[in-house]
C-alpha positions in Angstrom: -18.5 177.2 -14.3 -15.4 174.6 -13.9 -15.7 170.9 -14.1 -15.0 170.8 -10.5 -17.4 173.5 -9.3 -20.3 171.7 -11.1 -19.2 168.4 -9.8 -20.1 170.2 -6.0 -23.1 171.6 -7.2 -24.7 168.7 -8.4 -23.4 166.2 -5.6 -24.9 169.2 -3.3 -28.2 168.7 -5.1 -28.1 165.1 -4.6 -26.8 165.0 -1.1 -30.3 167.4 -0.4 -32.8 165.1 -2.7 -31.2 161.7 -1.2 -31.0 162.6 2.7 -33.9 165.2 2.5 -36.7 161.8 1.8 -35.8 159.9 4.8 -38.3 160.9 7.3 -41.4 160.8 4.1 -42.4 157.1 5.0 -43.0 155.0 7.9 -41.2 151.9 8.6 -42.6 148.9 7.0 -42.6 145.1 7.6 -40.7 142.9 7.8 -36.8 144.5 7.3 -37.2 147.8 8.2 -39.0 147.5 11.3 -37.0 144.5 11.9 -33.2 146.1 12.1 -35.3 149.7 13.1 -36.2 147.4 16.6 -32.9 145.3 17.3 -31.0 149.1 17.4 -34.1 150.4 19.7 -33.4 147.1 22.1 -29.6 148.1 22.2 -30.3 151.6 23.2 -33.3 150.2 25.6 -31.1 147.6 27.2 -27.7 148.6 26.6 -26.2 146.0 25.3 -24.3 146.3 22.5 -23.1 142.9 22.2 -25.7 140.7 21.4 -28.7 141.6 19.5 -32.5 141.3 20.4 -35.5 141.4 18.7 -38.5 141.6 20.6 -36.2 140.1 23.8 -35.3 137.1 21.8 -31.9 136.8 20.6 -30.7 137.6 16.8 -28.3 136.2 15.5 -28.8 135.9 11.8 -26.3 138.9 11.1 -23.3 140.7 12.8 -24.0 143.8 14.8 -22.2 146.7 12.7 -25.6 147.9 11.0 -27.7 147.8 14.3 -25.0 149.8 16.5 -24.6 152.3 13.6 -28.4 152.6 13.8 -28.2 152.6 17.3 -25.9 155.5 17.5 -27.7 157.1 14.9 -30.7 156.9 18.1 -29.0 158.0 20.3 -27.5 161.4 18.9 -30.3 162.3 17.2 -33.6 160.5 18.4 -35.4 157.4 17.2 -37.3 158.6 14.4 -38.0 156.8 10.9 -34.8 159.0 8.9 -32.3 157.5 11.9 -33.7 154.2 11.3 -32.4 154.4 7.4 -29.4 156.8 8.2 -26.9 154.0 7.7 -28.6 152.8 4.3 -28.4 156.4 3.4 -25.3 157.2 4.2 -23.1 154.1 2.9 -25.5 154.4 -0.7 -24.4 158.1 -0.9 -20.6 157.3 -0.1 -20.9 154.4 -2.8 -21.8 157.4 -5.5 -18.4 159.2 -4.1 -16.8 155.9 -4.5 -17.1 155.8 -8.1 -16.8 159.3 -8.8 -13.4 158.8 -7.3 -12.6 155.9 -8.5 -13.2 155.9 -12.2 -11.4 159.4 -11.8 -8.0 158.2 -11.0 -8.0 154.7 -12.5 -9.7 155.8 -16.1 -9.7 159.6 -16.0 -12.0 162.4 -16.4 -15.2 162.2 -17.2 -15.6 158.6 -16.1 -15.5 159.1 -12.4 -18.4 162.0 -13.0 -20.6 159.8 -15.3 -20.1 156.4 -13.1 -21.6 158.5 -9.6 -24.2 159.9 -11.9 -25.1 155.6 -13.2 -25.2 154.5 -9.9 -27.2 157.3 -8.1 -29.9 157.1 -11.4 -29.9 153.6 -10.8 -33.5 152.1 -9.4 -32.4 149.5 -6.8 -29.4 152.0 -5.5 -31.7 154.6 -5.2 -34.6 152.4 -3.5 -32.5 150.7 -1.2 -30.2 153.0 -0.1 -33.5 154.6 1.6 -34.6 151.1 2.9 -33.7 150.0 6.1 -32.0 147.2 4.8 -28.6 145.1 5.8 -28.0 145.5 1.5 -26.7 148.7 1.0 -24.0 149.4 4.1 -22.7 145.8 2.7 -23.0 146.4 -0.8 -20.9 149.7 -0.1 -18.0 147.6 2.3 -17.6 144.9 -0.6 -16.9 147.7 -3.1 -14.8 149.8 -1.0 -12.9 146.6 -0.3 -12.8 145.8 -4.5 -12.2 149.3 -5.8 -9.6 150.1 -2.8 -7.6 146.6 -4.0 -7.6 147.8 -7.5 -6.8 151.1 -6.5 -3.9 149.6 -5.0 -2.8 147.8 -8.0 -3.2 150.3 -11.0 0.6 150.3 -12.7 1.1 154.5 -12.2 -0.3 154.0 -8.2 3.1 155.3 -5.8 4.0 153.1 -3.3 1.7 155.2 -0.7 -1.1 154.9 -2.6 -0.7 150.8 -2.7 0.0 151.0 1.1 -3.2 152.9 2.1 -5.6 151.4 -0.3 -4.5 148.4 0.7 -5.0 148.5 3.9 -8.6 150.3 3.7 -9.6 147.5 1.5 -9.0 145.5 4.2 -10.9 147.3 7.2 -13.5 147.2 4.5 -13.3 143.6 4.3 -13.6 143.3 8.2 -16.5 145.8 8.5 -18.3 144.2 5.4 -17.9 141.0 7.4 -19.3 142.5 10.7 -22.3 144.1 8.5 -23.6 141.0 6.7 -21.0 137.8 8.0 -18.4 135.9 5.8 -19.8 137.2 2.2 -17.7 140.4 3.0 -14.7 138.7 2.7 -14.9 135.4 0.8 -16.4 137.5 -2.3 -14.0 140.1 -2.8 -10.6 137.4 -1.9 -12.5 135.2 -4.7 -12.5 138.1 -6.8 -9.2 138.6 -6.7 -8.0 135.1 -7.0 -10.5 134.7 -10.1 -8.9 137.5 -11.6 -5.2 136.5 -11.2 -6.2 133.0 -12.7 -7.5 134.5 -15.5 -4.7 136.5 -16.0 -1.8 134.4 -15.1 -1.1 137.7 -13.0 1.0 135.9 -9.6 2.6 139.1 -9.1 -0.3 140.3 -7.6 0.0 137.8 -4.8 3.3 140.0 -3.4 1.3 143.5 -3.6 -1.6 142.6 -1.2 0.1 143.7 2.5 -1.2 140.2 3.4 0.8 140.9 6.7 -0.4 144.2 8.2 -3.3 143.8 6.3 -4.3 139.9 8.0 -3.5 142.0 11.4 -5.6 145.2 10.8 -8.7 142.6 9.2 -8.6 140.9 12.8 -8.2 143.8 14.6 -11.2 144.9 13.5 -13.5 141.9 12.8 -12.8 139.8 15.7 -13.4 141.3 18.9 -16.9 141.0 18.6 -17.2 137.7 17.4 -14.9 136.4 20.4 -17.2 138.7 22.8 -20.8 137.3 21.2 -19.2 133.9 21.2 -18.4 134.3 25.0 -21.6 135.3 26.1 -23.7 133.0 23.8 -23.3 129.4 23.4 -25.6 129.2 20.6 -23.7 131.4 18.4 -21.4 129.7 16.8 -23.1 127.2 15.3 -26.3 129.2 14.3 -24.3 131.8 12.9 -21.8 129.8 10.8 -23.2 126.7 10.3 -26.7 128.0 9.9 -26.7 130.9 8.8 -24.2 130.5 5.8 -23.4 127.1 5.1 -26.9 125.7 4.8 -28.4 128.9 3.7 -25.8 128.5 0.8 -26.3 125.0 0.2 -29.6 123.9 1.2 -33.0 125.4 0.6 -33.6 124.9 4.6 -34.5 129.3 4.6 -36.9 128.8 1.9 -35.8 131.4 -0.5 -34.9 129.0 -3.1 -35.1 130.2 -7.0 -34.1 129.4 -10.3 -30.3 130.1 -11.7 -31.9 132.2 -13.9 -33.6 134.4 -10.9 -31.6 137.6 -11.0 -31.2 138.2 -14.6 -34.6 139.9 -14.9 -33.5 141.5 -11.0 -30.9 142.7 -13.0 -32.8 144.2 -15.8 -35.1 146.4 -13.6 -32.3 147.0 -10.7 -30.5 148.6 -13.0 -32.4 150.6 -15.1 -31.9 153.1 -16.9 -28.7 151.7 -17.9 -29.6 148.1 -18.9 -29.0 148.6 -22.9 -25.6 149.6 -22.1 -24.9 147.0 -20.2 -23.5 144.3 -22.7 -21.5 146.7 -24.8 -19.8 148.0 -21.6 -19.3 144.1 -20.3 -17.8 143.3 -23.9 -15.6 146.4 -23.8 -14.3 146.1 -20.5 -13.2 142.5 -21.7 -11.1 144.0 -23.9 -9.9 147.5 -22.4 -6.4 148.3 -21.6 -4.7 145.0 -23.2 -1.1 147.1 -22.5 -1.5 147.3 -18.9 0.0 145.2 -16.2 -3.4 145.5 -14.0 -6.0 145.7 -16.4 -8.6 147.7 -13.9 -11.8 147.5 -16.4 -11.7 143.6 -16.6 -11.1 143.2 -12.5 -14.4 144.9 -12.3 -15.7 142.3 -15.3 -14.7 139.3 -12.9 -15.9 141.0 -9.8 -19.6 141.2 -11.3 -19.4 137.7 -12.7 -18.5 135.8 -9.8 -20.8 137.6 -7.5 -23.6 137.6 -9.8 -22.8 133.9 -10.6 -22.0 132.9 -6.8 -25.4 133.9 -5.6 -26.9 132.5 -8.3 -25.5 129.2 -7.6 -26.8 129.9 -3.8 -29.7 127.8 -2.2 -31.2 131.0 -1.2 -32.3 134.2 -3.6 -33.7 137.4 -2.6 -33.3 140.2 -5.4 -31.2 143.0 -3.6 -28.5 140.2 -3.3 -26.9 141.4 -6.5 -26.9 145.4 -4.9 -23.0 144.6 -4.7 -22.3 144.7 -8.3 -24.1 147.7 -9.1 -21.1 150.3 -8.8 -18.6 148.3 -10.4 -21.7 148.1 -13.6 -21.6 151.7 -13.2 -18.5 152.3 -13.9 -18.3 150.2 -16.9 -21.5 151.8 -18.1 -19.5 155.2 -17.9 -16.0 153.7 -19.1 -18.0 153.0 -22.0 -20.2 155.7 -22.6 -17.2 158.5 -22.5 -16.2 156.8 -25.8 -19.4 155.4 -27.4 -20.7 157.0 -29.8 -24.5 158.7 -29.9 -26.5 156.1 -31.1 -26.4 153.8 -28.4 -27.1 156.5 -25.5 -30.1 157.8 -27.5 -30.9 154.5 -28.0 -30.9 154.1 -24.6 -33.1 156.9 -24.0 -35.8 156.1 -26.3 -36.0 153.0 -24.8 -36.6 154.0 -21.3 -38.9 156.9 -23.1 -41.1 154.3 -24.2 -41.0 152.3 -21.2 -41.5 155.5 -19.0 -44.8 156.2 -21.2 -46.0 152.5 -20.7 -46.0 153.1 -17.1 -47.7 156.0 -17.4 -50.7 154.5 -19.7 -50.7 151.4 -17.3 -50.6 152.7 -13.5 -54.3 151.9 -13.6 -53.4 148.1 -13.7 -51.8 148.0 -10.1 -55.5 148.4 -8.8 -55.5 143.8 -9.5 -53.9 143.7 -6.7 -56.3 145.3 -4.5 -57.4 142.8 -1.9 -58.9 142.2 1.4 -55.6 143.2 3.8 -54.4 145.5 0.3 -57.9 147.8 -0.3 -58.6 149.2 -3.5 -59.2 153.2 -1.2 -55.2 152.5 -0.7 -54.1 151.4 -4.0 -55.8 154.4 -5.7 -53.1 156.7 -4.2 -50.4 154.9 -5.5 -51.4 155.1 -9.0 -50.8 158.8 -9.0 -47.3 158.0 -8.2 -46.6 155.0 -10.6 -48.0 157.4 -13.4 -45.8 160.3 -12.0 -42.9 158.3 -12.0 -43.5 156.9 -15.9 -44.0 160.5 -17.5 -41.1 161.4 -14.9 -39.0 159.0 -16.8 -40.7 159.3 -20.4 -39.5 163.4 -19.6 -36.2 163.1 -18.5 -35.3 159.7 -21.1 -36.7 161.8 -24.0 -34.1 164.6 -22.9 -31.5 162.5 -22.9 -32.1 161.1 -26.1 -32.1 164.5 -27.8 -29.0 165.4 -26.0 -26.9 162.4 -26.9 -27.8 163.3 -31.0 -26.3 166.5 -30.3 -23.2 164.8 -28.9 -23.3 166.2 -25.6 -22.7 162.8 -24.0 -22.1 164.4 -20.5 -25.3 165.6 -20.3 -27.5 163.4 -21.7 -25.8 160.5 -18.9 -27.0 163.0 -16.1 -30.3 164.0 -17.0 -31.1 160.6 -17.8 -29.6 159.3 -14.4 -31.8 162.6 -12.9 -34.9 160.9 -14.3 -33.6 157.3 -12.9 -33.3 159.2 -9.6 -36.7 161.1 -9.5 -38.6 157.8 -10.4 -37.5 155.1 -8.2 -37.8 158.1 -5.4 -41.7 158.7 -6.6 -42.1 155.0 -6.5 -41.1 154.9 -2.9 -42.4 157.9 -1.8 -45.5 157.1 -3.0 -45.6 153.8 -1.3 -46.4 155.8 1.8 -50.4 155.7 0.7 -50.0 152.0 1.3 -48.5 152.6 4.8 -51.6 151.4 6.7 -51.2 148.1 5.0 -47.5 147.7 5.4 -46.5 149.2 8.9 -48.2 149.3 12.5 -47.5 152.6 12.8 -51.3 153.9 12.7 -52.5 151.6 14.9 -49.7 152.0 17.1 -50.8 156.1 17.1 -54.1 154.3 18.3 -53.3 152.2 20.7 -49.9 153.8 22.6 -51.8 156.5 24.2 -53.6 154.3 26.9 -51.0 152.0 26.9 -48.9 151.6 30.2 -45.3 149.9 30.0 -45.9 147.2 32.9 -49.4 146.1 31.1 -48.9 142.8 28.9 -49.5 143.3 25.3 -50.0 139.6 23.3 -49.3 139.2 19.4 -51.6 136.4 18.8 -50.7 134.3 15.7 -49.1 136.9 14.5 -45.7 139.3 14.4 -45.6 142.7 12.8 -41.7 143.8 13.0 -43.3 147.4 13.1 -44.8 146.9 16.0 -42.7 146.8 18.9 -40.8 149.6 17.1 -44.0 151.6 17.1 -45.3 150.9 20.5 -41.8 151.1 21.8 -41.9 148.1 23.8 -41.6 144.5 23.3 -44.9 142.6 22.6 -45.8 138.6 24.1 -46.0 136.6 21.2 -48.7 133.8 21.1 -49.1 130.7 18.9 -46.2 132.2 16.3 -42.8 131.9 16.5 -41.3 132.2 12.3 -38.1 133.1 12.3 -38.1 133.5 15.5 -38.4 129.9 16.4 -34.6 128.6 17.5 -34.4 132.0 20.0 -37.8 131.4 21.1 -36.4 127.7 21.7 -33.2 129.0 23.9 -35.3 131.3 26.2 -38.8 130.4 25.5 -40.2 131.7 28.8 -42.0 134.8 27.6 -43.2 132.7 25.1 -46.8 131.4 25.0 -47.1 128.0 22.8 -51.0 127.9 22.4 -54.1 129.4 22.7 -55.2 127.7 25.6 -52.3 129.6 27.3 -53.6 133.0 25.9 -56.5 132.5 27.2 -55.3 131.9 31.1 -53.2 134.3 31.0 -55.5 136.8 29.2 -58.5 135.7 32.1 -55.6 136.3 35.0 -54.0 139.7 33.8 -56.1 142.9 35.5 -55.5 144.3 32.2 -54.4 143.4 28.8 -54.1 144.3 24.9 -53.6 141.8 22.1 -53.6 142.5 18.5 -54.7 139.4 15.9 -54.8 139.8 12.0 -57.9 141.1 11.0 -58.4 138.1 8.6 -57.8 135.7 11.6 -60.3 137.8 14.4 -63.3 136.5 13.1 -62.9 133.1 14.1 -60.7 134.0 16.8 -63.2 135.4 18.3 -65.6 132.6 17.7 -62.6 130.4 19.4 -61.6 132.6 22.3 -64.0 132.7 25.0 -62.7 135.4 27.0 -64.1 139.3 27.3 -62.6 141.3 24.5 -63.2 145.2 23.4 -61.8 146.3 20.1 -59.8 149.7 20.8 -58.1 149.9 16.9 -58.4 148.2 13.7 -56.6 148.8 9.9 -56.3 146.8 6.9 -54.5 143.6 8.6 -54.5 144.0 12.3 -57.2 144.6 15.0 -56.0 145.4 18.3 -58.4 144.9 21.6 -58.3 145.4 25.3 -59.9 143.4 28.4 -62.7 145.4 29.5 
């Protein structure tokens, strides 16, 4: 079989494995049912210009993930795999990305073994079946990154510059409209990094600055003139907010360490971790002759973002998903010319870690709790084990494959392994569904539930449930992140108890759902007639008799 016709089969294999566990899980709190509900309030309302969450207004993001979702609803259903069909998709074009890229600016087999490093990798693999805002941003950035450096490689034709160019920045303008000004200030500060570095000016005159400035608007700005028109508030939550504080403050209350993602790192991108310095070192030094020295633009990209969120007031680990296919394509610049020892090294390592997991699934059952039980964690520790001798198999093979020489190999059956054990450790995460999503209770509840009856979320918010239920839900006594919209329109809102209780007492009929550790004294607090209809690890649900 040719190099080519292997390359098809395998990317045919993955394309089956990666779309094919979409509909496995339900969505759980808080993201995914989060960004699953603003796309069913688009479709519901039909309006595609300002987002909703249960009614309120959102405007901590840009709208490009929640119409693709929404699109994805309404061609083929609402339905858990639509709901991550964007995540999906973009994380599966990012393995295309690389195999194309490290193709033409490094040659065969790098393109090959960078898709099969990123697909192998554990926080690629998880989150691009999460529905997340990470991955369709994380794919924009690099498209932007690897289209500019695309465009610059010494042997590219003057088409080539011209239409990567020009993609990087529609990439630009869609990563800003996916996840706000990140999508363009990161990969401009890339570049501008990288042409200090190098004394390289001349890279200033190849950028179609021009048509490119015009195309970037073109595309970014009509909705942010539209949301703008029809929303005072906006501006100055979005941008002020939303970036500026969040960057420099601690106001969101995600503030960590500098040091925070370096052990992110370390599991995110697993298998591949003990690679990772020799490829960093190497791509320091690669290509010295060229004018555009592709390997090191990749070395600055992954600093400064890895560095510029580190610096930020506000950390959550799949911040650092952008870097990942730039990494993997280091990984495979330098594995097509390491020698054996250090990918055998690199799977014994994960061998033994892969066996560790294995011998310690058992351990996961400390974190059994009240709203966590011990019946649901037992499940998951099939899986956890799976995963480790998974990995411990697959590692082992690589190992054995890379003293034989067959470097090829070994990267892909190791990056198989990656892929089958982040994929059993978020499969299996389905036991704990009852614990993480409303959808159970929702199966409970929605049968007797008519549309025009109120249904109150009393000091509490699960972003499942509207989702679930299909319908928006009166929130009581709770507001979280929800607070400044529930502020501009607060008149579904109900600020106390007192207020749950009158309008509990005046309704002909009602449902509420509490959190199960909350119900007992609620209902010691509450004196109003109460029948419970549905109950699960965190959430009772009841109805006015």
């Amino acid at each position: 079989m040719s190099t080519r016709a292997l390359t098809l089969v395998l990317l045919f294999a993955l394309a089956l494995v990666w779309f094919g566990t979409l509909a496995e899980r339900k969505l759980v709190r808080p993201d995914e049912g989060r960004y699953a509900e603003i796309a069913r309030e688009m479709v519901a309302t039909g309006d595609w210009t300002t987002p909703r969450l249960n009614g309120y207004k959102y405007f901590e993001k840009p709208a490009l993930q929640y119409w693709a979702t929404a699109a994805a609803f309404e061609l083929f259903g609402v339905r858990e795999w639509t709901a991550r069909l964007w995540a999906a998709l973009t994380g599966f074009l990012g393995v295309l990305l690389v195999l194309h890229f490290g193709n033409r600016a490094f040659g065969a087999p790098v393109g090959g073994l960078a898709a099969a490093v990123l697909a192998g990798s554990l926080w690629w693999a998880i989150i691009g079946h999460i529905n997340t805002l990470d991955m369709g941003v994380s794919f924009l950035m690099s498209l932007a990154v690897l289209g500019l450096a695309l465009a610059q490689l010494d042997d590219a034709s003057p088409r080539e510059r011209w239409r990567w160019m020009h993609l990087a920045w529609a990439a630009a303008a869609l990563a800003l409209l996916s996840k706000g000004l990140i999508g363009i200030v990161l990969p401009a500060g890339a570049l501008a990094l990288y042409i200090l570095v190098q004394r390289d000016w001349k890279r200033l005159g190849r950028l179609h600055a021009g048509t490119g400035t015009l195309l970037f608007l073109a595309i970014a700005a009509p909705w942010f003139f539209a949301v703008s028109a029809a929303n005072d508030e906006f501006f100055r939550f979005f941008f002020i907010q939303e970036h500026f504080q969040r960057f420099l403050t601690k106001a969101h209350g995600r503030y960590q360490p500098a040091w925070y993602f370096i052990p992110f790192l370390a599991i995110g991108f697993s298998p591949w971790i003990v690679s990772l310095v020799p490829a960093l070192v190497r791509a320091w030094r690669d290509a010295p002759q060229r004018s555009f020295r592709p390997a090191r633009f990749l070395l600055v990209w992954s600093v400064m973002v890895f560095a510029f969120f580190s610096a930020s007031g506000s950390k959550l680990p799949s911040y650092i998903l952008p870097i990942l296919p730039a990494l993997a394509v280091l990984v495979a610049l330098h594995a097509a010319g390491a020698g054996r020892a250090l990918l055998a090294a690199q799977g014994a390592v994960y061998a033994a870690i892969g066996l560790a997991g294995a011998l310690l699934a058992p351990q996961v059952m400390r974190a059994a709790t009240a709203e966590l039980p011990a019946e649901l964690l037992v499940g998951y520790v099939a899986w956890i084990r799976g995963a480790g001798l998974a990995m411990l198999g697959f590692a082992a093979a690589c190992a054995w494959l890379a003293l034989r020489r067959q470097t090829v190999a070994a990267v892909i059956v190791l990056a198989a392994g990656g892929l089958a054990s982040s994929l059993a450790l978020l499969l299996g995460h389905e036991t704990l569904s009852p614990a993480y999503s409303a959808y159970h209770i929702a199966e409970q509840v929605r049968p007797g539930l008519k549309t025009d009856v109120p249904f109150y979320s009393v000091n509490t918010f699960d972003h499942t449930l509207p989702f679930y239920l299909g319908r928006t839900v009166t929130m009581v006594a709770y507001k979280d992140e929800l607070a400044q919209p529930i502020g501009w329109a607060p008149g579904n809102y109900l600020p106390d108890l007192s207020a749950f209780e009158r309008a509990w007492r005046s309704d002909r009929d009602a449902w509420a759902v509490f959190s199960a550790k909350d119900f007992p004294q609620m209902q010691k607090t509450l004196q109003i007639p109460m029948r419970i209809v549905a109950r699960d690890p965190r959430r009772v649900v009841v109805r006015k008799p």
